[in-house]
C-alpha positions in Angstrom: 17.4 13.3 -22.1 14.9 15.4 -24.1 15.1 18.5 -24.1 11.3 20.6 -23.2 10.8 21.5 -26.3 10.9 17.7 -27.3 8.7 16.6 -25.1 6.1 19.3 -26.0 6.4 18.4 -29.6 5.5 14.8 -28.5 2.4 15.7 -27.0 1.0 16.8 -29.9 0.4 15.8 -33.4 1.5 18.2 -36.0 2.3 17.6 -39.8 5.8 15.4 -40.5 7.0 19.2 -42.0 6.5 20.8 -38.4 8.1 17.8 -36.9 11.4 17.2 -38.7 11.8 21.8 -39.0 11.9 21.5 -35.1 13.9 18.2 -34.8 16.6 19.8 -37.2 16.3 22.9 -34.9 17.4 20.8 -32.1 20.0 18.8 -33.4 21.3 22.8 -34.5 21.0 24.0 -31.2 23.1 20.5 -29.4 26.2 21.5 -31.8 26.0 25.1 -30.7 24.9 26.4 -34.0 22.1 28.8 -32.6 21.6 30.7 -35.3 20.6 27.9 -38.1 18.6 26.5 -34.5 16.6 29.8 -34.0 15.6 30.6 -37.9 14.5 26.6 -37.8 12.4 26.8 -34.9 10.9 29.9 -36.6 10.4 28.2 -39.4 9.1 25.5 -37.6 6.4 27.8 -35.6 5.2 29.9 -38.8 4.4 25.9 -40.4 2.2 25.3 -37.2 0.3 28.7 -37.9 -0.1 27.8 -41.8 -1.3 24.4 -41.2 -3.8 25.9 -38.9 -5.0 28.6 -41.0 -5.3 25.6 -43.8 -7.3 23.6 -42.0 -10.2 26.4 -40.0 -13.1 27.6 -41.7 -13.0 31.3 -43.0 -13.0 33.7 -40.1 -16.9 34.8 -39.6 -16.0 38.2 -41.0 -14.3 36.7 -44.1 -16.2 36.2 -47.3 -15.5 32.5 -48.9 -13.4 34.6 -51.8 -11.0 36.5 -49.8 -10.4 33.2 -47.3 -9.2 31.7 -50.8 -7.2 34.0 -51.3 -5.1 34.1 -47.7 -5.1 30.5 -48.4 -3.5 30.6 -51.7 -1.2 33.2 -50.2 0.3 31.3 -47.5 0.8 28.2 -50.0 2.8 30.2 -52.3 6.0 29.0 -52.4 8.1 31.7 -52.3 5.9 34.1 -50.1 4.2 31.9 -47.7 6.6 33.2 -45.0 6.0 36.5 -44.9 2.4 35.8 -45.7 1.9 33.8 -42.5 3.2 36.4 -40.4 1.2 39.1 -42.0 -1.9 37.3 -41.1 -0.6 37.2 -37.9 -0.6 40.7 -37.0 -3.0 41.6 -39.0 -5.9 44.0 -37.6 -2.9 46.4 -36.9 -4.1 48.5 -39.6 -7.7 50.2 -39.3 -11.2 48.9 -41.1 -8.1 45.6 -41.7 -9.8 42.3 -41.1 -8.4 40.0 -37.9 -7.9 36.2 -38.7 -6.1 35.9 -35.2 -7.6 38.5 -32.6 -3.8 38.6 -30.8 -3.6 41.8 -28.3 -0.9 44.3 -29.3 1.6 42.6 -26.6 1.7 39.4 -28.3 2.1 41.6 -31.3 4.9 43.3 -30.3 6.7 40.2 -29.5 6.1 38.3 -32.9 7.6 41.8 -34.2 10.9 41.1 -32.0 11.4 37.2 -32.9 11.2 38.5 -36.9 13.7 40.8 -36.0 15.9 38.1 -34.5 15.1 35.5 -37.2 16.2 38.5 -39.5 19.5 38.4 -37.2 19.8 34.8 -37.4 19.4 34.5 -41.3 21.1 37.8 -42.3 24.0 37.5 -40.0 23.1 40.9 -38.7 25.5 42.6 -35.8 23.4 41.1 -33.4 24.9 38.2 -31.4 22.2 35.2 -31.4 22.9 32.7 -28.5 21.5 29.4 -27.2 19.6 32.1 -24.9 17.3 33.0 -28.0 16.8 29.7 -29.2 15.4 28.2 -25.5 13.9 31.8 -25.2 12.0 31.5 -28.4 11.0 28.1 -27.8 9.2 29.2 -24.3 6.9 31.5 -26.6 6.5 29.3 -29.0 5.0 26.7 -26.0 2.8 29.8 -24.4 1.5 31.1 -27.2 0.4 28.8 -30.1 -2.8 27.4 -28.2 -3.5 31.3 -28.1 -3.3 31.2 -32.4 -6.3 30.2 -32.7 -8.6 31.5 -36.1 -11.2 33.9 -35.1 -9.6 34.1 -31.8 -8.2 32.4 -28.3 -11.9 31.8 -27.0 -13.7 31.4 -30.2 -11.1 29.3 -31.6 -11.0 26.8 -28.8 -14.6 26.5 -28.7 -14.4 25.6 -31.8 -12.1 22.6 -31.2 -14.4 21.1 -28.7 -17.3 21.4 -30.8 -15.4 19.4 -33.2 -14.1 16.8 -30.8 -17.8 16.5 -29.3 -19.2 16.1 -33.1 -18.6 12.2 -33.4 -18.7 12.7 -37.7 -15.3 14.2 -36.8 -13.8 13.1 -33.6 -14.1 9.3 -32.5 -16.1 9.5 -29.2 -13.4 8.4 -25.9 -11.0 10.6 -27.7 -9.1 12.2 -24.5 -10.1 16.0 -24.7 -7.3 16.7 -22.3 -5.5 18.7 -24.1 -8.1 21.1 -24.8 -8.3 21.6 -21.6 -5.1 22.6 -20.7 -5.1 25.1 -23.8 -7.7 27.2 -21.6 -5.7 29.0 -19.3 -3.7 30.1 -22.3 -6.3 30.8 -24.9 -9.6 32.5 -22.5 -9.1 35.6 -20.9 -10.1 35.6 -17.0 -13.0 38.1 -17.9 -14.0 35.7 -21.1 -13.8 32.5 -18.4 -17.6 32.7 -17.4 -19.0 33.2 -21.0 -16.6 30.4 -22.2 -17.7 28.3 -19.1 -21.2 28.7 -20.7 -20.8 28.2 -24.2 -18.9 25.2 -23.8 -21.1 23.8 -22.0 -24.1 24.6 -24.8 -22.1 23.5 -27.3 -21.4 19.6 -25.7 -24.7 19.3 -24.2 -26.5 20.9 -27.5 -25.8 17.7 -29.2 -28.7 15.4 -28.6 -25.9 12.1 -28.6 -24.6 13.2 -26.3 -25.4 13.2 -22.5 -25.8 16.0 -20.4 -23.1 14.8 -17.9 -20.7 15.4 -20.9 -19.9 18.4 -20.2 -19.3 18.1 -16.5 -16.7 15.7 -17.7 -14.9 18.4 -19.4 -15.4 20.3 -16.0 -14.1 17.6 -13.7 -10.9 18.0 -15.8 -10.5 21.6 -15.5 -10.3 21.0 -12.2 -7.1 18.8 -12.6 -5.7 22.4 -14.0 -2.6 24.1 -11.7 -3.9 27.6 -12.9 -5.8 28.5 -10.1 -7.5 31.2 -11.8 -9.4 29.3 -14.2 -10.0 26.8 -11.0 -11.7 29.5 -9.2 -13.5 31.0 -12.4 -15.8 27.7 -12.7 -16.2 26.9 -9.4 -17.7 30.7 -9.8 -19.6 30.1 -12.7 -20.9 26.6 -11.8 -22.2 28.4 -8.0 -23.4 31.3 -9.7 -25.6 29.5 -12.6 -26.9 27.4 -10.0 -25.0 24.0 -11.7 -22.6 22.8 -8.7 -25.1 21.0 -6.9 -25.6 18.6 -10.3 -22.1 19.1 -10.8 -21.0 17.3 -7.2 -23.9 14.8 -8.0 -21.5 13.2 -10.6 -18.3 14.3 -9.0 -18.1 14.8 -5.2 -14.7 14.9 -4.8 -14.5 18.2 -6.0 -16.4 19.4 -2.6 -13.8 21.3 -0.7 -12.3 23.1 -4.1 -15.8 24.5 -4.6 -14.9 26.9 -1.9 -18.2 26.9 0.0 -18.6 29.6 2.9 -20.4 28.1 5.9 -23.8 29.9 4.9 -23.2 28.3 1.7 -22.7 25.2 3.5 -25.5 25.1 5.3 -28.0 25.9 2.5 -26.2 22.7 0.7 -27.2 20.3 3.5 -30.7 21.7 4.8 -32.1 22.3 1.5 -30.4 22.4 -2.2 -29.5 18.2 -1.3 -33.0 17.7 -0.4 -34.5 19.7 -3.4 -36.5 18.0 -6.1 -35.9 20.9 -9.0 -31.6 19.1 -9.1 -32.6 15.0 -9.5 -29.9 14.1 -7.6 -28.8 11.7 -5.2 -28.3 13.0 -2.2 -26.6 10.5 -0.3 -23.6 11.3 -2.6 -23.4 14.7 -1.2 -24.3 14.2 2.4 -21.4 11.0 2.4 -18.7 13.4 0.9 -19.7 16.1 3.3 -19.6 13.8 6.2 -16.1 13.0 5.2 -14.9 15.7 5.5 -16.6 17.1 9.0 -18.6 19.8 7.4 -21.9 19.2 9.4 -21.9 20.3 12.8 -22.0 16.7 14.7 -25.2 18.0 16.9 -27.1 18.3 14.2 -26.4 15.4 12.1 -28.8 13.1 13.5 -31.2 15.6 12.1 -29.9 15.6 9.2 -30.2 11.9 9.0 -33.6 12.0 10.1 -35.0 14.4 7.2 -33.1 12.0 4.7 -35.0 9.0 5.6 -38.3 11.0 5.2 -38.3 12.8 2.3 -36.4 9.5 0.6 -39.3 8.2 -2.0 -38.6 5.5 -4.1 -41.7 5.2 -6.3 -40.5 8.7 -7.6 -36.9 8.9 -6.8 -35.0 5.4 -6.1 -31.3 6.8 -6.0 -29.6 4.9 -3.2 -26.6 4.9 -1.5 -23.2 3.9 -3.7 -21.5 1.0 -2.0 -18.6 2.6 -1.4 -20.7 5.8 0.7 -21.8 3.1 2.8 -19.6 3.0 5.5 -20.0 6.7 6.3 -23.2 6.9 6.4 -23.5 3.5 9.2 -20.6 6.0 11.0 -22.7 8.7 11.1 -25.8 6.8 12.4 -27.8 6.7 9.3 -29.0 3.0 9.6 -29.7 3.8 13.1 -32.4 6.4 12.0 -33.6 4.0 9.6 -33.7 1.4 12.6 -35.7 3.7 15.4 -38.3 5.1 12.6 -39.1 1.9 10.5 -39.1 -1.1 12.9 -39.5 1.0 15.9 -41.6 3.2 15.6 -43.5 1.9 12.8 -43.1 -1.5 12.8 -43.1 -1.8 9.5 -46.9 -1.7 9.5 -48.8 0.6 6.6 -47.7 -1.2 3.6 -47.8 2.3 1.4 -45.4 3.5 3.5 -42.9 0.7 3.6 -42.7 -0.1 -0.2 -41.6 4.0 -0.3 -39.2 3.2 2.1 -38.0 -0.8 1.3 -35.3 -0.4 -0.5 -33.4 1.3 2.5 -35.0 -0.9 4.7 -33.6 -3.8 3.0 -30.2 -1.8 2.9 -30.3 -2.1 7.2 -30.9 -6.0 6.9 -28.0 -6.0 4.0 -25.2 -3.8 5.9 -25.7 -3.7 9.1 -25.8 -7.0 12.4 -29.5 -8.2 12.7 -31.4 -7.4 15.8 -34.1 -9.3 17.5 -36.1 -6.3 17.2 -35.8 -6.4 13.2 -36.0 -10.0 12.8 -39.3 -10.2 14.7 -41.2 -6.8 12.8 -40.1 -8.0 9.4 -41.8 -11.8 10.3 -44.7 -9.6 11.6 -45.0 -7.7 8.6 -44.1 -10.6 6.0 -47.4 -12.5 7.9 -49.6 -9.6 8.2 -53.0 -9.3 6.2 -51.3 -6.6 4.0 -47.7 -7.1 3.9 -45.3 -5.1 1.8 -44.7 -7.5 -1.6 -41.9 -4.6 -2.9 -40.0 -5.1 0.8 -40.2 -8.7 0.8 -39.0 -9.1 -3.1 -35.7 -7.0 -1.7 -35.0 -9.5 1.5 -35.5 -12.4 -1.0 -32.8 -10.4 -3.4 -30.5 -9.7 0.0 -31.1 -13.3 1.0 -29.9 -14.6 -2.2 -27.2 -12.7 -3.1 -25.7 -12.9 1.1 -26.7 -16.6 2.1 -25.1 -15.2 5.4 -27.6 -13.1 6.0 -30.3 -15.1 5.8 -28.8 -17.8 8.0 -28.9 -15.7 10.7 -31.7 -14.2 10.1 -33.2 -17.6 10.7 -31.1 -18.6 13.5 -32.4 -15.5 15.7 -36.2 -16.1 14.2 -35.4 -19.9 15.4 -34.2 -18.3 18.9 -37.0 -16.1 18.8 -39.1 -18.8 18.2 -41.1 -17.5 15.2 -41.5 -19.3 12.2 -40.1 -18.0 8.6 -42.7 -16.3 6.7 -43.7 -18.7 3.3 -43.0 -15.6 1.8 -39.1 -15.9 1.9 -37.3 -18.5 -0.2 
């Protein structure tokens, strides 16, 4: 069985030298011999920090000369060790430059593992257990995505600006495990400015979309930190970016922590608004599932969907799946009682804004008399809707069901099919 540590180290891709440091370490540390185990996992961690410093761009307070010059340090064979951790804590000295911002905590325990590796290699008085090594390896796991050059939240940007920039990063690459790095690298009062940045920096490049970034969002999402959960529900509420957000991802509804006011704005007005694009079927369905409109006031809520609905500007329909839930909630029913009858499908301007749900009741839901009858009307009227008949001819095609019993009840009815339908 592999031992945490393992599995970690599998999850990542770091240089063969990092690799076989840390699988010595463990073979070490199975035969009980914890002190060559510790000074090889410390070994092992200080190669992650070199290769890192080896391959990030001079800090922004660096000129190119001294960032030569770290580098050349931390290459030396002889020195590289202590060079490594110098860098490290570096900035503990005034007017000294920071490659790593680390706070003085995470200072003062890189200071205690050197003491220990010092113990380990020196054979010091002080007793080095399996404890150390499994205690060392925890820090290792919690802090590395936190060594980041020019610091935790600058340094993570960083990576997803590089994994977004397809000259470096093969677009579908998973960017997971940035993700996860977040609740160890930001600090909860650098969360909303990350939140913001990030999303400039994905959406700033013009090949990509501007969904990208809610991509990265819906992942966070996925976190178990419920701090950095609640910081972007904060930030996406705040910036007025969760109504898009839920446009693309719905199923993040309930964690958005809505109060009821906040609620009730979402289904009265910000679904209904024109400045977002969206579709707001998607977030009336989700909300309907999950009994968050008051059930004496849905049917008015059905009914203002069905009128502001305009398809010559706006032709975002229902998803199949959303389907169901809205005929449960009496959607097609409002669509039923204001187009064929109360309308009658007459006004041809109005129908062709309103066809392609029209044609959405003859598709999904059992033909009435009523229907059959106003849509031969219509079909054989002086000025009948071309758009609305085009969509029964698509429904018709693509459902021969549908259209035989739409004939059969015209045949009851005893009207004859319009020439219009195939």
């Amino acid at each position: 069985m592999k031992l945490s540590i393992e599995q970690w180290l599998d999850e990542r891709h770091y240089s063969q030298n990092v690799q076989e440091l840390f699988k010595e370490a463990v073979i070490c540390y199975r035969n009980h011999a914890y002190r060559a185990s510790l000074l090889l996992s410390y070994l092992g961690f200080l190669s992650i920090i070199r290769d890192t410093i080896n391959k990030s761009k001079p800090p922004v307070d660096f000129i190119e000369q001294e960032w030569k010059q770290k580098i050349k340090e931390i290459n030396d064979h002889e020195g590289w060790e202590n060079a490594v951790y110098d860098i490290l804590i570096q900035g503990s000295k005034p007017k000294v430059k920071e490659v790593f911002k680390l706070n003085d905590d995470l200072k003062q325990q890189l200071a205690y593992w050197r003491s220990r590796r010092n113990d380990a290699a020196h054979y010091k008085d002080n007793e080095i257990g399996g404890h150390h090594t499994e205690a060392f390896w925890s820090f290792v796991k919690s802090n590395v995505p936190k060594m980041a050059v020019n610091g935790g939240m600058k340094g993570l940007l960083n990576k997803f600006f590089d994994h977004f920039d397809d000259e470096k990063t093969a677009p579908g690459t998973d960017f997971k495990p940035l993700v996860k790095e977040i609740s160890t690298s930001v600090l909860l009062t650098e969360l909303p400015d990350f939140f913001e940045q990030l999303k400039a920096s994905i959406d700033g490049k013009m090949w990509y979309l501007d969904s990208e970034s809610y991509k990265v969002f819906n992942e966070v999402f996925n976190l178990s930190d419920e701090k950095v959960v609640n910081a972007l529900t904060h930030y996406l509420k705040d910036k007025n970016k969760d109504i898009k957000f839920l446009d693309i991802y719905p199923n993040r509804l309930i964690q958005m922590n809505y109060t009821d006011p906040d609620l009730r704005q979402l289904w009265k007005k910000k679904m209904f608004s024109n400045i977002y694009n969206i579709n707001p079927f998607t977030i009336y369905s989700e909300l309907l599932r999950n009994n968050l409109i008051p059930v004496d006031e849905i049917s008015t809520v059905n009914a203002m969907l069905f009128s502001k609905y305009e398809q010559v500007s706006n032709r975002k329909l229902p998803i199949e799946s959303d389907i169901p839930t809205l005929i449960q909630s009496g959607f097609f029913d409002t669509i039923f009682d204001e187009a064929i009858v109360k309308k009658d499908l007459k006004m041809y301007k109005w129908v062709n804004s309103k066809c392609e749900l029209i044609a959405l009741l003859i598709e999904y839901t059992p033909l009435k008399n009523e229907t059959v009858s106003c849509v031969c009307g219509m079909a054989n009227s002086r000025y009948p809707s071309e758009w609305l008949i085009r969509e029964i001819n698509r429904t018709f095609s693509e459902k021969p069901a549908i259209k035989k019993s739409f004939e059969a009840i015209a045949l009851k009815l005893g009207l004859e099919m319009p020439s219009g339908f195939e």
